[in-house]
C-alpha positions in Angstrom: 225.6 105.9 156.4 222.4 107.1 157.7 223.9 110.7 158.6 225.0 110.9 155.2 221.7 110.3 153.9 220.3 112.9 156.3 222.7 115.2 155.3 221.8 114.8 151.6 218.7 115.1 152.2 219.2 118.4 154.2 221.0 120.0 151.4 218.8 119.0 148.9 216.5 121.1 150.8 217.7 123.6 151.7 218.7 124.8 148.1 215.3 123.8 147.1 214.4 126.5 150.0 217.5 128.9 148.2 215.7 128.9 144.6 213.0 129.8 145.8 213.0 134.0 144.6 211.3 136.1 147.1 207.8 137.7 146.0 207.6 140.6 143.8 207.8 143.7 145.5 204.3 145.1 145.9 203.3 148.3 143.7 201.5 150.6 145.6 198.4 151.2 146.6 197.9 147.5 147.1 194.3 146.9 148.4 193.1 146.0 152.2 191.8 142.4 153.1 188.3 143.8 153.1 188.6 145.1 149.8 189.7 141.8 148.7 186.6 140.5 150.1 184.3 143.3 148.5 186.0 142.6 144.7 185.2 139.5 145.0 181.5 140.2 145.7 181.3 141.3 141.7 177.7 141.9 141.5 174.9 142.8 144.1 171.7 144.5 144.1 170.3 148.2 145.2 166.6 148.4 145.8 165.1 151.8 146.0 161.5 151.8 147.7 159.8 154.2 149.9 157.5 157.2 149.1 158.7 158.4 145.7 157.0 154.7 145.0 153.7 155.8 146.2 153.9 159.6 144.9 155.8 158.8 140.9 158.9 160.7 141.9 162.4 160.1 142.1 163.5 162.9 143.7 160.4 163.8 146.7 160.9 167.5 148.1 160.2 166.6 151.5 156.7 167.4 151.7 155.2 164.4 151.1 152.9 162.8 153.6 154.4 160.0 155.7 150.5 158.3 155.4 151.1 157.8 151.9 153.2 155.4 152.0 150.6 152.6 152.1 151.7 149.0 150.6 149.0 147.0 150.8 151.4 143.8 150.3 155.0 144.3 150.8 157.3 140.6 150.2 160.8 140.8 151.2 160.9 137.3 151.0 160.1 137.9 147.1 162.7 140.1 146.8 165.7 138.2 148.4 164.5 134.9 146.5 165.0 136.7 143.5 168.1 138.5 143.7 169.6 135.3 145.5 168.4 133.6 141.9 169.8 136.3 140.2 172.9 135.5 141.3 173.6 138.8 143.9 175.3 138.2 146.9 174.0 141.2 148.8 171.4 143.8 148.8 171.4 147.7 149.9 168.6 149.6 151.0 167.5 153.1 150.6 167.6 153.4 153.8 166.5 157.4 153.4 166.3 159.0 150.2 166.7 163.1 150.0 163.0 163.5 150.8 164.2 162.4 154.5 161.4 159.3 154.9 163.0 156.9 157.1 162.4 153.4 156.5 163.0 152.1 160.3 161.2 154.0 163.4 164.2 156.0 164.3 164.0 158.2 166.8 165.3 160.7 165.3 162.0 162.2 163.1 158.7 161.6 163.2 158.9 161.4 159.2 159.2 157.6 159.1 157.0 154.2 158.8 155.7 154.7 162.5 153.8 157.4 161.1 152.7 155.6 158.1 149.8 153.0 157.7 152.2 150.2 156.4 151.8 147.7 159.7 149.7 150.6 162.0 153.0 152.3 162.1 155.1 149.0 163.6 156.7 148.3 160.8 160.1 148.3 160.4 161.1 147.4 156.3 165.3 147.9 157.5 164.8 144.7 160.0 162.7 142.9 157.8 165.5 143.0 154.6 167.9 142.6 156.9 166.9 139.0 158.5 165.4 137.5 154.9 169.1 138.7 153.5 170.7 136.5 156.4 168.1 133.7 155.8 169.0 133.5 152.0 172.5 133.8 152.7 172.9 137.3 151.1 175.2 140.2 152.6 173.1 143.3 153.6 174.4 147.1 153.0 172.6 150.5 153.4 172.3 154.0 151.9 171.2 156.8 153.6 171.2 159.9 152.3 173.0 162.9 153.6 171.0 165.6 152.3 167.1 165.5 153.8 164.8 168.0 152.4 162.3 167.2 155.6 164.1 168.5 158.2 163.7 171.7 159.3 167.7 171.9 160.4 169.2 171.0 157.7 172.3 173.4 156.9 172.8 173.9 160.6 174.3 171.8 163.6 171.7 170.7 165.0 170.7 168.2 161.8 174.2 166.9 161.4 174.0 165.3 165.3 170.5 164.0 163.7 172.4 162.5 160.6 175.3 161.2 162.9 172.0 159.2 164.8 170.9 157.9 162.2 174.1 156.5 161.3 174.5 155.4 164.7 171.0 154.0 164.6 171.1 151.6 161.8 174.6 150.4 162.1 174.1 149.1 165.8 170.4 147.3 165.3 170.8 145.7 162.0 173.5 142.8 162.1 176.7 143.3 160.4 176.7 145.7 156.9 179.4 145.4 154.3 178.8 148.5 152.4 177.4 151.6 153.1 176.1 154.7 151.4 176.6 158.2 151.6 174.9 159.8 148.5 176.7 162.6 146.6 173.2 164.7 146.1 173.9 167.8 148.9 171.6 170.9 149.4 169.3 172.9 147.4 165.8 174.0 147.5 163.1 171.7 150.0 160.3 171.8 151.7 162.6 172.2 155.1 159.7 171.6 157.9 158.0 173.9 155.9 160.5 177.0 155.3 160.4 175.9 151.4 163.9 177.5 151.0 166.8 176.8 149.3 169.8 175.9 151.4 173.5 175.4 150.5 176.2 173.3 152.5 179.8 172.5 151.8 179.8 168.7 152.2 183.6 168.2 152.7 183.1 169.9 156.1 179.4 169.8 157.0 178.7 166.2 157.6 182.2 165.9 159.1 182.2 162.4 157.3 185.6 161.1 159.3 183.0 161.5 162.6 180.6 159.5 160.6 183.1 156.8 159.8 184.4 156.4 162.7 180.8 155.4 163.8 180.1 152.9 160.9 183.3 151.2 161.7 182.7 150.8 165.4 180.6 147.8 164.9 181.3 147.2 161.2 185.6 147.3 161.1 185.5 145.8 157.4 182.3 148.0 156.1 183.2 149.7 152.7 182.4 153.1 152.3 180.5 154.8 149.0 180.9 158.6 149.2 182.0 161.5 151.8 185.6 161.9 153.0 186.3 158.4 153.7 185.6 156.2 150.8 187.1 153.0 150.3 185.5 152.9 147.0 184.5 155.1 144.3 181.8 155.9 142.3 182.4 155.2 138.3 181.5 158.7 137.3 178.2 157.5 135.6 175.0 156.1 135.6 174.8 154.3 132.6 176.7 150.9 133.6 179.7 151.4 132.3 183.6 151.4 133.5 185.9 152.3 131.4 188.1 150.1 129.3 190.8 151.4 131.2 190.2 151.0 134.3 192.5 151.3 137.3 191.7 150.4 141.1 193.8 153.5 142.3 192.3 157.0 142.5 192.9 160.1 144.8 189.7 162.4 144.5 191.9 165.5 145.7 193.3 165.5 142.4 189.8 164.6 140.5 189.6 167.4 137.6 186.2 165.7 136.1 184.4 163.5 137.5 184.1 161.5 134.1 187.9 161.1 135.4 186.4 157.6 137.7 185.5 156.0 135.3 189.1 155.1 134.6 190.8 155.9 137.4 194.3 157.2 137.9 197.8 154.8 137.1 199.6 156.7 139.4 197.8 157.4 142.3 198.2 157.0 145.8 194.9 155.0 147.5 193.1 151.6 146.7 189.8 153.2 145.5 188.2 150.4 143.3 185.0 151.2 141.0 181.4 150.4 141.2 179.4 150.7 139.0 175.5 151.8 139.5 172.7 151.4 137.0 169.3 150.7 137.2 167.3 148.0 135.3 164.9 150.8 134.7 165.2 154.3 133.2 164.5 155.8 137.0 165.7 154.6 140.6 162.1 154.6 141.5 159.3 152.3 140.2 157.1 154.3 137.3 154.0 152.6 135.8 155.2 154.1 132.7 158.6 152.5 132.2 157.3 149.2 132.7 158.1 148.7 128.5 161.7 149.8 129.8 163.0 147.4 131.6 166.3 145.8 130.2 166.5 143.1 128.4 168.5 140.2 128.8 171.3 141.4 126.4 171.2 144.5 127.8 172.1 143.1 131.1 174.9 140.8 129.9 176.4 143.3 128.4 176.2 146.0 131.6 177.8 142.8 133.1 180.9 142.9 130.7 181.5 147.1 130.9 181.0 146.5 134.9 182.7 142.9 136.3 184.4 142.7 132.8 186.2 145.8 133.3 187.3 145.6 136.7 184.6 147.1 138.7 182.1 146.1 140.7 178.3 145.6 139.2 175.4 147.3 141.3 172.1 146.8 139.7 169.0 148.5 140.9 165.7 146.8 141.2 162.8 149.0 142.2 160.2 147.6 144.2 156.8 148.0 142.3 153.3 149.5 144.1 152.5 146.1 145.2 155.5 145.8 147.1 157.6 143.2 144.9 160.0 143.1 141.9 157.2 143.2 139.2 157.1 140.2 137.1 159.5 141.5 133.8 162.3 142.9 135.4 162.4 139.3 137.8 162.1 137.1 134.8 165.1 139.5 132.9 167.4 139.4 136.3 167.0 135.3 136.6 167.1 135.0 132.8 170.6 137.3 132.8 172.0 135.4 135.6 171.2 131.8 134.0 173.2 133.2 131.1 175.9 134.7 132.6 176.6 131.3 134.8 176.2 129.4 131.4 178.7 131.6 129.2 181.4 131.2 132.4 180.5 127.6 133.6 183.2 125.7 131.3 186.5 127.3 131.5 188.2 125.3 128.6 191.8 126.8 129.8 191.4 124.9 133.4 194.2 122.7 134.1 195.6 123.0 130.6 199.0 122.9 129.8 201.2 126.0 130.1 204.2 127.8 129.1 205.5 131.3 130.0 208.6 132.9 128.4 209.8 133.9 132.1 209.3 132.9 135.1 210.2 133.8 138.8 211.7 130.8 140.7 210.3 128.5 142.7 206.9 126.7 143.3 205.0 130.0 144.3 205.0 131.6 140.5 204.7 128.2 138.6 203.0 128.8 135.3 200.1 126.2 135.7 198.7 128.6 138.8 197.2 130.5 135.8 194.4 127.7 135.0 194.2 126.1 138.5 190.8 127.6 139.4 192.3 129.6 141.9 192.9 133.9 142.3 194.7 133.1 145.2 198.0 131.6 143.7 200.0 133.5 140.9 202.6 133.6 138.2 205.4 136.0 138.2 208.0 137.1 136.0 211.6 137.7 137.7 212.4 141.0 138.7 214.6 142.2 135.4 211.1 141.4 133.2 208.1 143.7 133.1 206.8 142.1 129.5 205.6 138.6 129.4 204.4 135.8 126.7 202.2 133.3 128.1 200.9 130.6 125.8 198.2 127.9 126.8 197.7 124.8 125.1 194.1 123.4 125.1 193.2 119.9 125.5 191.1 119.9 122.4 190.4 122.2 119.4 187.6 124.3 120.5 185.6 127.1 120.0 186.5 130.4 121.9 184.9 134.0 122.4 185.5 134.9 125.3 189.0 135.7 127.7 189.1 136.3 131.5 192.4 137.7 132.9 192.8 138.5 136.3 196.0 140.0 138.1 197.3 139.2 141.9 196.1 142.2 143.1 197.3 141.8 146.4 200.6 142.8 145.1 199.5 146.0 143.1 197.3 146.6 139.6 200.7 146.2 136.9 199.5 145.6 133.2 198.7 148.7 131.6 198.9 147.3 127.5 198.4 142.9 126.8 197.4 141.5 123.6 195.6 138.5 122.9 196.6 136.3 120.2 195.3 132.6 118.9 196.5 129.5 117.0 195.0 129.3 113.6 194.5 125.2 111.7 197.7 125.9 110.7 199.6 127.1 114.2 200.3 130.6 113.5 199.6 133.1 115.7 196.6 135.6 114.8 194.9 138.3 116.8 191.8 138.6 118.3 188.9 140.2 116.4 187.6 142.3 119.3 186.7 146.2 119.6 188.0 145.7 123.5 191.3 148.0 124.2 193.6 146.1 125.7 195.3 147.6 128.5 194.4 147.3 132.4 193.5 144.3 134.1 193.3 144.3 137.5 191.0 142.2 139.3 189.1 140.8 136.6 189.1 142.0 132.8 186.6 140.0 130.6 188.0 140.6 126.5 185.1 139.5 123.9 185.9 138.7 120.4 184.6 137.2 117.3 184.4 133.3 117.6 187.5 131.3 116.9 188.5 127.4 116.5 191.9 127.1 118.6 193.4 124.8 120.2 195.7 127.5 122.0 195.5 130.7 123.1 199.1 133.5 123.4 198.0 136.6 126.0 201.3 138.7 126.1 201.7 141.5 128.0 203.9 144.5 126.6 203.6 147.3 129.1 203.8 146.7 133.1 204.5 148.5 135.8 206.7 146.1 137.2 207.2 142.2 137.2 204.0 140.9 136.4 201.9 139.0 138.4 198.9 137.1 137.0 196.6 134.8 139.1 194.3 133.3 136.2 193.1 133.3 132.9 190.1 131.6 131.6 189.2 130.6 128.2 184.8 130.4 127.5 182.3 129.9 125.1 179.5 132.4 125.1 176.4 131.9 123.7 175.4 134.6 121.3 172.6 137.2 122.6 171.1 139.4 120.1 170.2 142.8 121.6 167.2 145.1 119.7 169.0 147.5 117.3 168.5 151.7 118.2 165.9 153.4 116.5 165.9 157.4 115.6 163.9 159.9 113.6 165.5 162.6 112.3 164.2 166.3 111.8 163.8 165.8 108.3 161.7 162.5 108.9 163.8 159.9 108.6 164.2 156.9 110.0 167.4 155.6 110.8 167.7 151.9 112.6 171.2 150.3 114.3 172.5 147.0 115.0 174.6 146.5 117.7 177.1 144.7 115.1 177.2 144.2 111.6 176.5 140.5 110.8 172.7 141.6 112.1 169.6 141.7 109.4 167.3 144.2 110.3 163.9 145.5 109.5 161.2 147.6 110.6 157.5 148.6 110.3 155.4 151.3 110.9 152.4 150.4 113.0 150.0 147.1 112.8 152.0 147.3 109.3 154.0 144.5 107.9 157.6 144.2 108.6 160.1 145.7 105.5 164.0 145.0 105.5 166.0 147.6 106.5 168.7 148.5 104.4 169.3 152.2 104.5 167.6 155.6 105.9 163.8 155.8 105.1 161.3 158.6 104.7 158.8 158.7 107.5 155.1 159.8 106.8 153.6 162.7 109.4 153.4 163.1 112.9 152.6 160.4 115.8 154.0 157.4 114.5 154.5 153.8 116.5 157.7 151.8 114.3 158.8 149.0 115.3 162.3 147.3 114.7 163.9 144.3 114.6 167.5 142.3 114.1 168.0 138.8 113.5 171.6 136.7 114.2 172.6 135.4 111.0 174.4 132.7 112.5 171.8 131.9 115.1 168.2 133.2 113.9 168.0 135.0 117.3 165.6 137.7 117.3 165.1 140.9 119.0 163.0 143.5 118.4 161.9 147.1 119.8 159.2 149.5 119.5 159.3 153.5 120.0 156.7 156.0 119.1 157.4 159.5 117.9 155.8 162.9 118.2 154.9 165.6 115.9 157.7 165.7 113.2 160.1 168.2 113.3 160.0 169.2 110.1 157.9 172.7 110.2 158.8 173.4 113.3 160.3 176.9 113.2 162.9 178.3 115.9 164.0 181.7 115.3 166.7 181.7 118.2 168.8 179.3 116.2 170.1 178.9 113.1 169.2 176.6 110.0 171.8 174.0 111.1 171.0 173.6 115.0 167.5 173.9 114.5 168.0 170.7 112.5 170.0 169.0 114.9 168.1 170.1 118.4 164.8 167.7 117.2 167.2 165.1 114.8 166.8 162.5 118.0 170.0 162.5 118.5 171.3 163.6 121.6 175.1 163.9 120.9 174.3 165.9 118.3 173.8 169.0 120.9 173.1 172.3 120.8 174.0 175.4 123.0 171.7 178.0 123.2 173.4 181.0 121.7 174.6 184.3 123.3 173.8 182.5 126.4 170.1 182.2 126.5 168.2 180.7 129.5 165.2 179.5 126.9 163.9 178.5 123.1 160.6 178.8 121.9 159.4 176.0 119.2 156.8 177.6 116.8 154.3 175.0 115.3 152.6 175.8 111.7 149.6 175.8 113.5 147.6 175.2 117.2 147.6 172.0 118.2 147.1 169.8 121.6 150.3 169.5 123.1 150.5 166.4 125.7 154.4 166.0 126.5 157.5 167.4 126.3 161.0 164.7 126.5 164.1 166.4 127.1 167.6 164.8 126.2 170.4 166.5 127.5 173.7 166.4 125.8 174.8 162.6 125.6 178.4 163.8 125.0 181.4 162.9 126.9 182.2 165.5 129.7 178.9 167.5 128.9 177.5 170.1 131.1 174.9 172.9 131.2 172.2 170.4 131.7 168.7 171.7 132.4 167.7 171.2 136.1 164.8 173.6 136.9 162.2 174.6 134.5 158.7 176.3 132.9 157.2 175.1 130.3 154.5 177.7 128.6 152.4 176.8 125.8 151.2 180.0 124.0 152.2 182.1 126.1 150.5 180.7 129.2 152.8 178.6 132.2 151.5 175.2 132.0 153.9 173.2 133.9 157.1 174.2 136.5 159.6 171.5 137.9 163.2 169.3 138.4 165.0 167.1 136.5 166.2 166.1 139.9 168.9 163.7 138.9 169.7 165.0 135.4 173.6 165.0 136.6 174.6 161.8 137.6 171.7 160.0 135.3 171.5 162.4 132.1 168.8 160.1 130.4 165.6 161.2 128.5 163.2 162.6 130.9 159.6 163.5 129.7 156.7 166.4 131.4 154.0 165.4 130.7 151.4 168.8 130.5 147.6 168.9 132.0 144.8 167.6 129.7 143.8 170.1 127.1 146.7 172.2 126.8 146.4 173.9 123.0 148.7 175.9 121.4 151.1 177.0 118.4 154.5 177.6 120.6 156.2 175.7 123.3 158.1 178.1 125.7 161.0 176.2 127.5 162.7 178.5 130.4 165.4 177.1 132.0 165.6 178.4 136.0 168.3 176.7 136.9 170.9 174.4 134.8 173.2 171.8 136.7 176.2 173.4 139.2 174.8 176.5 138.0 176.5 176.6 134.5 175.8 179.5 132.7 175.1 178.4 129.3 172.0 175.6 128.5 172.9 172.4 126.3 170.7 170.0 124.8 170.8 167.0 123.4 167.0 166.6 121.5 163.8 167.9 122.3 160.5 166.0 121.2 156.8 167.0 121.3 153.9 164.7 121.7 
């Protein structure tokens, strides 16, 4: 009797063991454990310090003295509290930017803190980061720059052995790194130990990056790599904290046409190259007195936080260290602030543990449905092998309010989804879609969908394109609060003001000056030249407020320029900068012609905002009636095509502004712009 039993008992399972389907194929690339690790990660800071801090420069030519990098304070412990409030879980340094100061006393230069004041020249700012990131519990990663407009070998073989040192350096006295960077800024003109040349390199072969690799993963076998030959990420194409709605984790950079082309990756390539996005809380990389009124706001962040993490990439926010060697006050109250709200809007996933049904499913206890709300990205839900379309609907425990959609696919198995929609019960149980401006098509890791609130007591997601069975490890239902974010603000060349909301359910209003504040409800006539307006939106539904404030030059009304016609002369000074302009019959400059003389303090250059623009200004001169009054860079005009502003000496008069490009990015040979302005 008892061998019967047994026997039963063995069969029964063993063909619970036979209905058990075997996993989904994986759909290559398919990413590494360390990968895994670094997706996870989702957001983390950069901190860019050193002596473009001390010296208002974010690119430094390499001829700025080591003594004047002077902190008279300097708080690491300040800045890892922060962050570690702010929710990052890691930080990299600057380690060396492309003016070739050294943070640590290598031995490879004497251009480094041992021959600055900071600590009589003991100091050592890469050990000190590195021990208050393992004391708060925070990963630590490093960036050093390839190009070095210091050293007088750069461009020849003996510098590359001194770059392959450094690497060596840092990655054997600093504890273990998980990401490291290798900047895409190589040659051009510097100071060069004092040859003040202009020197070009081919970086695919100079650096011999696979060399370098091989030395970052000697002691750090799980590092990931930014840059070179030997990434194991990518960059996201931009710097203005956006991936793109479409997203995928695989990418080969041989077959890169654009580079606009990472910020959505490729369906059908061949390597796990996941995105990361960089962006800095401030207009520059570098701290600058004058952007202190710059620093992003709360909104601002959250919603860098949904075009990042909520389109499958990775979020790296930079926070530059102010003169007195800490996160200035603003931009730690905005980061703490951001991070409260984030963990608010995601605390309270109303899909965990709810009930769940799937219109196909793989066999066996491994691809369950309810794996979707457990909590977990580690167990999945699978189709069978025949389906490649899916209908998953979730049943809430209550009728609540909803705005908000996390999806995440088992990535360990391949990205699949490339179309889903979204789809909600209505009071009466029919199915209705989601009000959202979100395309939806990849997933991958994470994909955050926002939408106009909804009362639902269940939610349909159904996938309709896949490259295979698909494979989901969660979705997660939330509740955002709403954040109102300050509406955009323009003048136009005929004077007129024109104000934005970032959605239409917004009241706005504006006022010129001390003045008081007047609803906005179309374009309005501005009065002369030098005017501070402020502007503001209010939430209907909340009363939330936000409000902005920009000042304006001389109008650009009278301003006569001969070089162009009636139609671009209108559009190059509308404040606008996707309304660009290319200088005709390829001219390398434009002179602006006032009515009359008059003191001319700035000039603010836009390039041209749109997509897959080039011929952006990189060297110029600047000569106010007829006489040079000001020579420079837009050093990082390419990767970072914000406004940048020259300001001119004091007392500069005049009734033309002369603008001579030198040099335009990758050495394009017509000039766009975006806008210019005058103050």
């Amino acid at each position: 009797m008892k061998k019967a039993i047994y026997a039963s008992l063995l069969g029964a399972m063993l063909a619970s063991c036979a209905a058990e389907d075997a996993p989904p194929a994986p759909i290559a690339p398919v990413p590494t454990q360390a990968q895994m690790d670094w997706h996870r990660l989702e957001t983390y800071a950069f901190i860019h310090f050193g002596l473009n801090t001390y010296n208002d420069l974010e690119w430094g030519y390499g001829n700025t003295p080591a003594s004047t990098f002077a902190p008279d304070t300097l708080d690491v412990e300040q800045w890892t509290s922060t962050l570690k409030r702010a929710g990052m879980k890691g930080i990299i340094l600057t380690a060396k930017h492309h003016d070739g100061f050294c943070l640590w006393p290598t031995k490879t230069t004497d251009y480094s803190v041992k021959a600055s004041p900071w600590q009589g020249g003991n100091g050592d700012l890469v050990r000190d980061l590195s021990e208050a990131c393992k004391r708060h519990g925070l990963k630590f990663g490093l960036y050093l720059s390839p190009w070095d407009r210091n050293n007088a070998h750069y461009g020849h073989e003996e510098y590359r052995k001194i770059f392959h040192e450094q690497i060596r350096e840092l990655t054997t006295g600093y504890g273990e790194l998980f990401e490291y960077w290798f900047d895409g800024a190589n040659g051009g003109t510097g100071w060069y130990g004092g040859a003040d040349s202009a020197r070009k390199i081919d970086p695919q072969t100079y650096y011999r990056y696979h060399e370098a690799g091989d030395i970052l993963r000697a002691n750090n076998p799980d590092i990931m790599i930014f840059g070179g030959t030997e990434p194991t990420i990518r960059w996201v194409g931009n710097e203005s904290g956006s991936a793109g709605e479409t997203n995928y984790c695989a990418y080969d950079p041989e077959r890169e046409e654009h580079h606009t082309q990472l910020q959505w990756g490729m369906s059908d390539a061949k390597q796990w190259l996941p995105a990361e996005v960089d962006v800095s809380i401030r207009p520059g990389w570098f701290y600058h007195h004058r952007e202190d009124h710059q620093v992003r706001s709360v909104a601002n962040l959250a919603n860098l936080y949904y075009q990042s993490v909520g389109r499958n990439a990775n979020f790296l926010l930079n926070c530059p260290i102010a003169l007195d060697g800490r996160i200035p006050a603003t931009d730690s109250a905005n980061l703490i602030a951001w991070h409260e709200y984030i963990r608010s809007s995601f605390e309270h996933n109303l899909a965990l543990k709810s009930s769940v049904t799937a219109a196909d499913t793989r066999r066996g206890k491994t691809y369950r449905p309810e794996h979707l709300v457990d909590g977990s990205d580690e167990t999945y839900w699978a189709t069978t092998d025949a389906v490649s379309t899916a209908d998953i609907s979730i049943k809430l425990s209550k009728r609540a309010a909803v705005n908000n959609l996390m999806l995440q696919e088992y990535i360990p198995l391949g990205q699949r989804v490339e179309a889903f929609a979204i789809e909600t019960a209505d009071a009466d149980g029919q199915w209705k879609p989601i009000d959202t401006v979100d395309s939806l098509t990849t997933i991958g890791y994470k994909r955050i969908i926002r939408f106009k609130t909804v009362e639902t007591d269940a939610i349909r997601v159904r996938v309709t394109k896949s490259k295979g069975p698909v494979c989901l490890a969660e979705i997660g239902a939330y509740l955002a609060a709403e954040l109102v974010e300050a509406p955009t603000v323009r003048r136009s060349s005929q004077d007129t003001l024109y104000v934005t909301g970032s959605n239409r359910e917004l009241i706005l209003s504006y006022r010129l000056g001390d003045g008081a504040w007047q609803a906005y409800s179309g374009p309005v006539h501005l009065p002369g030249d030098h005017l501070s307006v402020s502007v503001q939106a209010q939430s209907q539904r909340s009363g939330l407020v936000a409000t902005t404030g920009v000042s304006f030059g001389y109008s650009g009304k009278d301003v006569k320029i001969q070089s162009l016609s009636d139609e671009d002369r209108l559009r190059i000074m509308d404040g606008n900068g996707y309304s660009a302009v290319v200088l005709p019959n390829k001219a390398r400059e434009i002179t602006l012609n006032f009515p009359q003389a008059r003191p001319i303090k700035r000039l603010v250059y836009t390039p041209d905002q749109r997509r897959d623009a080039d011929g952006h200004i990189q060297r110029y001169e600047i000569l106010v009636g007829g006489r040079s009054v000001a020579k420079g860079e837009f050093s990082n005009i390419r990767n970072n095509p914000i406004p940048v502003s020259v300001d001119l000496p004091d007392g500069v008069v005049g009734n033309s502004l002369r603008l001579v490009v030198t040099k335009t990015v990758e050495d394009r040979q017509h000039v766009s712009i975006g806008d210019l302005e005058v103050f």
